[in-house]
C-alpha positions in Angstrom: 72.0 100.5 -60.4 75.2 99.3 -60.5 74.8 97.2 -57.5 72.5 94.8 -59.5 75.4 94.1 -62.0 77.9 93.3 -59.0 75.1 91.0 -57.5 74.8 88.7 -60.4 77.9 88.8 -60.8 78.6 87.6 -57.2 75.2 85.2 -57.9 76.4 83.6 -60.6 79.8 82.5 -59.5 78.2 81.4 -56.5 75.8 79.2 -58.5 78.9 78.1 -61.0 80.8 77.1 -58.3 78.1 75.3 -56.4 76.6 73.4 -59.8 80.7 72.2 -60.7 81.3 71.1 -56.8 77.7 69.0 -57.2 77.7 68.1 -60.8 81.1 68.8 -62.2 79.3 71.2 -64.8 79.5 74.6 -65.8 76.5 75.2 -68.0 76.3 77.0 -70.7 73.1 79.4 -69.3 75.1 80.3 -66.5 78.6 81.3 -68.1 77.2 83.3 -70.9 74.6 85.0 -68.9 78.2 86.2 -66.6 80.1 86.7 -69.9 77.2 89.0 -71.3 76.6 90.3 -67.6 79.9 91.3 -67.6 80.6 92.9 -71.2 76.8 95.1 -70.5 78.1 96.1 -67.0 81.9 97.9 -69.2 79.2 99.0 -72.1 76.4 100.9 -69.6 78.9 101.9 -66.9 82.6 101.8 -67.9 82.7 102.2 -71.3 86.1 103.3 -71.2 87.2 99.7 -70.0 85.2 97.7 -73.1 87.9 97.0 -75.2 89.7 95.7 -72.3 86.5 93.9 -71.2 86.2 92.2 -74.7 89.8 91.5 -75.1 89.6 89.8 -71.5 86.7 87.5 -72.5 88.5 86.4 -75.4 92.5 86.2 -74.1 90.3 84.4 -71.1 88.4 81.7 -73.6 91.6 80.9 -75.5 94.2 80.7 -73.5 91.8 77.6 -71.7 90.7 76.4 -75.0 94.7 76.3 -76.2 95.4 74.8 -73.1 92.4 72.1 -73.1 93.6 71.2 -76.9 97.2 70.8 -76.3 96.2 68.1 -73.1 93.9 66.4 -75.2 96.4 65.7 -77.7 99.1 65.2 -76.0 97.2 62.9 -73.3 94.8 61.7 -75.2 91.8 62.5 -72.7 90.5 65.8 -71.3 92.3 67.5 -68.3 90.1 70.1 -68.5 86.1 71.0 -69.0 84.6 73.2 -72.0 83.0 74.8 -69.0 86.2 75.8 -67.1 86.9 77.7 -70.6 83.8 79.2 -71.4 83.9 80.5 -67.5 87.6 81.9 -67.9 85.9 83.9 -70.9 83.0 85.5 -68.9 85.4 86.3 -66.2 88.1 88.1 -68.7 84.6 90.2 -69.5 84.1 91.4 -65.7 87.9 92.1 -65.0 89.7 92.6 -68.5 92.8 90.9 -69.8 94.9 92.5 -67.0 93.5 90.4 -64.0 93.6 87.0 -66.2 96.8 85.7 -65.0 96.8 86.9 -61.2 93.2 84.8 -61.1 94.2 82.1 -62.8 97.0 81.9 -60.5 94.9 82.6 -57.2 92.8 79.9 -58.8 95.8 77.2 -59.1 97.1 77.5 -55.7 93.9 77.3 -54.3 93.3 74.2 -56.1 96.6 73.3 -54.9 95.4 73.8 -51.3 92.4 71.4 -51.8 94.3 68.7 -53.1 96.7 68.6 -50.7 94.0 68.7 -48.0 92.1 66.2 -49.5 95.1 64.3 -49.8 96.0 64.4 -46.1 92.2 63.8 -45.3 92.3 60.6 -46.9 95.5 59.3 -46.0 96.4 58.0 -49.5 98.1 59.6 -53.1 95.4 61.0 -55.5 95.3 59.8 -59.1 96.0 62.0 -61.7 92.9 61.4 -63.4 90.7 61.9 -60.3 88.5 64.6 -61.4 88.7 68.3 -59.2 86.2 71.1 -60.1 88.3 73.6 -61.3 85.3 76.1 -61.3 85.2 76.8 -57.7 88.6 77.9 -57.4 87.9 80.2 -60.5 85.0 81.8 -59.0 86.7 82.0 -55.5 90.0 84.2 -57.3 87.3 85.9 -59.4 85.6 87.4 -56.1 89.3 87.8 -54.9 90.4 89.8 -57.4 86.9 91.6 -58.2 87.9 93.9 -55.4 90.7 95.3 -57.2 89.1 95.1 -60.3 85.9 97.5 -59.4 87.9 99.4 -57.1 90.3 100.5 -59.9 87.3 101.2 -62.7 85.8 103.2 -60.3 89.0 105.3 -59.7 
């Protein structure tokens, strides 16, 4: 039973990563169904962990949404999406408030690695303001660090 929770979870980072690499969108249907996913997984099968899991989805929403606020004003144009927020929030849900900064730091170094790829594949400086899907990375350190995460709840 509890392989179908881990499969959409893996499913739907999958199809959040692909949608942000082909659209640049995180929708809505697809982060709350991992957020809920993810908070029904703690209540049915680790209940123990559900404070941790609700605390996670919201350190995990507002520490984004803090962030995406400050850049707007300070900028005066988004450096982030509302999706890359909402998406931090489902993925506090699955590993808890714990794993939030060891993903969001697997996340930033891999996005790290892509733009200096893509920077050497093209031979020539990227703008600041040239958009890169943040979701990928997020769902790639997700998976990373889902490992630990469900290897220690089922301790």
């Amino acid at each position: 039973m509890i392989t179908i929770w881990i499969s959409g979870y893996v499913l739907l980072n999958a199809m959040l990563a692909a949608k942000d690499l082909r659209e640049g969108l995180l929708p809505d249907s697809l982060t709350c169904s991992l957020l809920w996913l993810g908070l029904s997984y703690h209540l049915i099968f680790q209940p123990q962990y559900l404070a941790d899991a609700v605390t996670g989805a919201l350190v995990g929403y507002l520490s984004l949404w803090l962030l995406y606020w400050t850049y707007r004003w300070l900028r005066k144009y988004e450096g982030l999406g509302y999706g890359d927020v909402k998406f931090l929030g489902a993925l506090g849900a699955w590993h808890g408030w714990q794993m939030l900064g060891l993903l969001l730091v697997i996340a930033s170094v891999l996005g790290l690695i892509a733009v200096l790829v893509l920077y050497r594949l093209k031979g020539r400086a990227l703008l600041c303001k040239t958009p890169l899907p943040f979701g990928p990375f997020m769902a790639v350190a997700g998976l990373i660090c889902s490992g630990a995460t469900f290897q220690i709840l089922n301790l």
